[in-house]
N, C-alpha and C positions, 0 to 999 in steps of 0.2 A: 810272127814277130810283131806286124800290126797291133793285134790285139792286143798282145802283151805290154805294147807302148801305150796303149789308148788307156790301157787297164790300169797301169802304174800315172798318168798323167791325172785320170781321173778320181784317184787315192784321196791325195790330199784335198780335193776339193770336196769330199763326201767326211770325210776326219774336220772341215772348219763348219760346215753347215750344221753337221750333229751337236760341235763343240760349240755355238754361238751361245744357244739360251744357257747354256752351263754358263760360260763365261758373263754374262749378261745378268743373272744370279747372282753369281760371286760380287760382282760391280756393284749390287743393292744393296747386296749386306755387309759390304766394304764399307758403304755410305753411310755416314752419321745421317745426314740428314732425312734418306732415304729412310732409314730404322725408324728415327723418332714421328716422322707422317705416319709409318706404317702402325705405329705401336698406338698412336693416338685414333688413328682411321678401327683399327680392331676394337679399340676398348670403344668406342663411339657405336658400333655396329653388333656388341656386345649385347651392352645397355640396349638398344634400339630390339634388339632379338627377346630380349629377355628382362624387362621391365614388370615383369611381375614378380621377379624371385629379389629384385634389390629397392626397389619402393616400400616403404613403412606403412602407406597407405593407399586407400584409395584416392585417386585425385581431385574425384568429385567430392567429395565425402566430407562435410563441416563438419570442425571440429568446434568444441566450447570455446577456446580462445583468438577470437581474432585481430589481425594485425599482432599476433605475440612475435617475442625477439627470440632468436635462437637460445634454442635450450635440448636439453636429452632428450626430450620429445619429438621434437621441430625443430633440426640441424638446420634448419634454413628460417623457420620463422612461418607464419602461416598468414593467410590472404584475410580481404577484408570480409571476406564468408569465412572464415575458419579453415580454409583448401589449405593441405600442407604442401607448400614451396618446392620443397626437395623431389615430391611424388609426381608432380606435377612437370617440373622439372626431367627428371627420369623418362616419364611416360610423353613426352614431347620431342624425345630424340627419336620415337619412331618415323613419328611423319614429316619433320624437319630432313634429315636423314633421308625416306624413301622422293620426297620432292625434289631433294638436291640431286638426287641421283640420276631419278626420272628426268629432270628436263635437263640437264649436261647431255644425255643419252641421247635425247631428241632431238637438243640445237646441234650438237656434234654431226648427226646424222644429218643434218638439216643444211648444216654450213659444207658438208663434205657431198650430197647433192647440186650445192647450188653453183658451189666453186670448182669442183672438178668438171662438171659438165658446160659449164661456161667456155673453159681452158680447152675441154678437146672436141667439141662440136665446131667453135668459135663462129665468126659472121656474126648474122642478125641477133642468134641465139646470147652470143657472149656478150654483146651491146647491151642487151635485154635487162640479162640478170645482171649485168655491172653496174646497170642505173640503176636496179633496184637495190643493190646491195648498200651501193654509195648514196642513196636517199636514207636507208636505216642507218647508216654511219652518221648522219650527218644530223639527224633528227636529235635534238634533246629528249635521252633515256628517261629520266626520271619525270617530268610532265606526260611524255608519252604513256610511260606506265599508270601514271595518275588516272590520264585519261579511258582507255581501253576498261581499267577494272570498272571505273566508274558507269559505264553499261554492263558489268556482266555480273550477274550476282555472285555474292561474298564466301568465297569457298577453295578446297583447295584446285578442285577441277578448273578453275577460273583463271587462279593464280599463275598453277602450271602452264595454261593457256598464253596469260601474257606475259610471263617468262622466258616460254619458248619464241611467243613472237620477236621479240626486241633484246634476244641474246645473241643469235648465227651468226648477224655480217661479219665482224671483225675475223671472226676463224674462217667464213666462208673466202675471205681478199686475198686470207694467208695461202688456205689451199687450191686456189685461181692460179695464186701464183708458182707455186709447186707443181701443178698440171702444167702451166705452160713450159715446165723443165724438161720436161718429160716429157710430150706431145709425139716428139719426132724422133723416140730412142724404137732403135732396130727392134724392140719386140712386139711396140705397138705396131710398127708398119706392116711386120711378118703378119698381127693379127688381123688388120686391114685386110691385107693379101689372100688370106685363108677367107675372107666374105664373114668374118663374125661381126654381130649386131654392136651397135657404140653401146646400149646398156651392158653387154656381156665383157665389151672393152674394158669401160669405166669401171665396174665392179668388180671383177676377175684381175684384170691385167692391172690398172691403174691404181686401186686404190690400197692394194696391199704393201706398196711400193711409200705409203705415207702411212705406215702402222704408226710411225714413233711421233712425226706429226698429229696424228687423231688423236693417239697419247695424251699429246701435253695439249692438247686444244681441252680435251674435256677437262682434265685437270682445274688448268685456267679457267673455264666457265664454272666449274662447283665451287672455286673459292668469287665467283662475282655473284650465281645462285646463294648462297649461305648469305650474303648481305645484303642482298637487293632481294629475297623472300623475307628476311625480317625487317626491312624497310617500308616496305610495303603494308606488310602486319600492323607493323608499329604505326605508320599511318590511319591506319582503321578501314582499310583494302581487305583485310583477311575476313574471317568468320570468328568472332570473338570465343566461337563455345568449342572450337577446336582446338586443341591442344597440341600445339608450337612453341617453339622461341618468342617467336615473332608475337604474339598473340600473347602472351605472357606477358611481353612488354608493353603492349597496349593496353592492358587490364590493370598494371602497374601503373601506369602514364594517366589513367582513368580516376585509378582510387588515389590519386596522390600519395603515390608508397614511399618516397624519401619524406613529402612533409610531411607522412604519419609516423615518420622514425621506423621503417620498414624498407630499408634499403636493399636486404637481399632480393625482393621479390623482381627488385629491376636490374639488378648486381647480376645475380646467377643464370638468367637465361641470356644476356650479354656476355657473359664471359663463356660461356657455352659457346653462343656462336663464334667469337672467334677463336676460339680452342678450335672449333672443327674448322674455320677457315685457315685454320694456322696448319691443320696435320693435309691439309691438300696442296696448301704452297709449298711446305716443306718438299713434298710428292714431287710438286712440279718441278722444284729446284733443281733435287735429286738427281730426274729424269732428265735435268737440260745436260746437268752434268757429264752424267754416264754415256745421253746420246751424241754429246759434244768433249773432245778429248781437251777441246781447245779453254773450255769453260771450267775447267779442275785445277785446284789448287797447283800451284809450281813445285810444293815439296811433296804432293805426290802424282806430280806428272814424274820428278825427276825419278821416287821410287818404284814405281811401275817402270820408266825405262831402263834402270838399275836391275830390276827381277826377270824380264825378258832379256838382258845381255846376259847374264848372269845364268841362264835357262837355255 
């Protein structure tokens, strides 16, 4: 009779755990907002894959006309070497694209090191990383970044470098804080109690518990990476002969592409980057949405609680 009560109590609770990521699903593709990130993050990731099947040219590759205005030839119009706009364009979403990716991945990892282990070691250790985090909070980003590149040479190994330096704190404050919620819930203690190591705690036990936080941290970092890599660039921080956004627009800003009546050349990898900074906030929005009931619309909180009475 035991078991049979253990058996039936523990039903439903194996029926909500299988049914979350279904439901969880269903909530994305519910989401307008969620769809159009995702639809623009796909077609972006596309292009970035497959850049040799939708470019008309080579990127390097002079053409006879340069600085030309769009035409059948040069949808976009071509450089002051003759480089077609569009190709170059195209062929820039790969490494714009893998650098935004790369460093969100890294700072994320970086801020969810520094802030979780602050929060469940705590003492000297959490003093430590708190002053440091609160010195990169407080430091002016963009001199900061000035500075750093300005010793390391022009590239994108460089970039990623001081990208990742001076992106972490603000998510690392969030998930300090998030650790300290959690510090004293009966399964870290039980894990204490069993003699397991804090790196085994932290990583095992603690940090799965902030999946949808890590979420929306990266999120947030690749739409500040996508501007603050082509800020940089456009500063003349990058490597001019790589092929970016960013760099595009410094080569633009170089030849004087508006006062040579050559507007696309600085037009199209600008609106580029905010199209990909636009389908990550979208993501982000989405996901605050979906992870928050309280953050959705009222007419369809009310039709969600309409469908479950109604169910």
């Amino acid at each position: 009779m035991a078991v049979t009560e253990i058996a039936v109590a523990e039903a439903p609770r194996d029926v909500e755990v299988t049914g979350a990521p279904r439901r969880f699903m269903r909530a994305v593709l519910r989401n307008r907002k969620a769809t159009a990130g995702a639809v623009i993050l796909l077609m972006m990731a596309f292009v970035a894959v497959f850049p040799g099947l939708l470019a008309p040219y080579d990127p390097h590759a002079t053409s006879l006309a340069q600085n030309a205005s769009p035409s059948s030839a040069h949808l976009l119009g071509t450089t002051q070497l003759g480089e077609d706009v569009l190709s170059q364009l195209i062929w820039s979403t790969r490494l714009t694209l893998v650098v935004t990716i790369v460093v969100s991945l890294i700072a994320t990892f970086m801020s969810m090191i520094v802030g979780v282990t602050a929060a469940y070691v705590g003492g000297v250790t959490d003093r430590v990383l708190t002053v440091v985090t609160d010195v990169f909070l407080i430091l002016p980003v963009l001199p900061l970044l000035i500075l750093l590149a300005a010793y390391l040479p022009p590239g994108v190994t460089s970039l990623t470098i001081v990208l990742c330096i001076t992106s972490w704190a603000f998510q690392a404050r969030q998930l300090r804080s998030q650790g300290l919620a959690v510090r004293n819930r009966d399964f870290l203690v039980a894990a204490r109690a069993r003699g397991e190591r804090s790196i085994y705690i932290i990583l095992v036990e603690i940090v799965p518990t902030m999946t949808s936080l890590l979420a929306a941290s990266f999120l947030a970092l690749a739409v500040y990476i996508v501007g603050f890599a082509a800020t940089l660039q456009f500063l003349g921080l990058g490597n001019s002969g790589e092929l970016m956004w960013g760099t595009m627009l410094y080569n633009a800003q170089q030849a004087a592409a508006l006062e040579a009546g050559n507007p696309w050349w600085a037009l199209a990898p600008g609106a580029a980057v905010a199209l990909l900074g636009t389908g990550f906030a979208l993501l982000n929005y989405a996901f605050d949405e979906i992870s928050n009931p309280a953050l959705r619309p009222v007419r369809r909180r009310r039709r969600e609680r309409a469908g479950e009475e109604a169910a």
